[in-house]
C-alpha positions, -999 to 999 in steps of 0.1 A, spaced: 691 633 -319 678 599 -311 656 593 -282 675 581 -250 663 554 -231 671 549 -195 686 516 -182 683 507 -147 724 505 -135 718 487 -100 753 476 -99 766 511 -97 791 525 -65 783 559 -55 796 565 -20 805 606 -22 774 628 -11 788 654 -23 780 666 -59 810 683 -78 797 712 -105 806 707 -140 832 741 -145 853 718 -113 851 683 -128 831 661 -150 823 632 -126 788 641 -117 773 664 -148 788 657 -174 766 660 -213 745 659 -235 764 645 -264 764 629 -297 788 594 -295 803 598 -333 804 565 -352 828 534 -340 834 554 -312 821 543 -276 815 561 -244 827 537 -214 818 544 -174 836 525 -144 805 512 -120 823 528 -90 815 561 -109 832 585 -77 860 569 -87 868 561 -120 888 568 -145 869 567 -175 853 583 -210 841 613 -186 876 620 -183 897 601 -207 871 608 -235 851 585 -266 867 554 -269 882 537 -309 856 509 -320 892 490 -335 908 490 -296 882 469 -282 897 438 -282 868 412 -271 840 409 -245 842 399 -209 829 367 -203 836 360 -167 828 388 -134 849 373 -105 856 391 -73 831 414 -73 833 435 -37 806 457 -20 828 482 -1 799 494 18 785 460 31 820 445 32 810 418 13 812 395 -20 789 401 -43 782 362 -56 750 373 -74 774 392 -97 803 367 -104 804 342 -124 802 335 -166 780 359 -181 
């Protein structure tokens, strides 16, 4: 296995306290894995509440479709505010 390099996330949304054990739900532990090849692994940033390879499982390389270009709307629900340093073409 391939060493695994942290990347600093700071656009991340997690509002629960609470931690939820892996036997009840994958949301908060959830791994160690291998991602086979043209497969990808995707997480929501709101990570309380999405929907996403944690429970929906390894993404097909051939259903990605393009790349997002522009972020627009972005909303922190805690400050009740725009976030304008994270809209815009990327």
């Amino acid at each position: 296995m391939e060493p695994v390099t942290p990347i600093n996330e700071n656009y991340t949304v997690f509002i629960d306290k609470y931690i939820i054990s892996q036997k009840d739900n994958p949301r908060d532990n959830y791994g160690p894995f291998v991602i086979p090849n043209d497969k990808y692994f995707v997480l929501g940033d709101n990570r309380d509440e999405s929907d996403d390879s944690r429970y929906e499982g390894f993404l097909d390389k051939d259903l990605i479709l393009g790349k997002a270009l522009v972020i627009y709307g972005s909303f922190d629900s805690i400050k009740n505010e725009r976030r304008k340093e994270r809209e815009g073409i990327k």
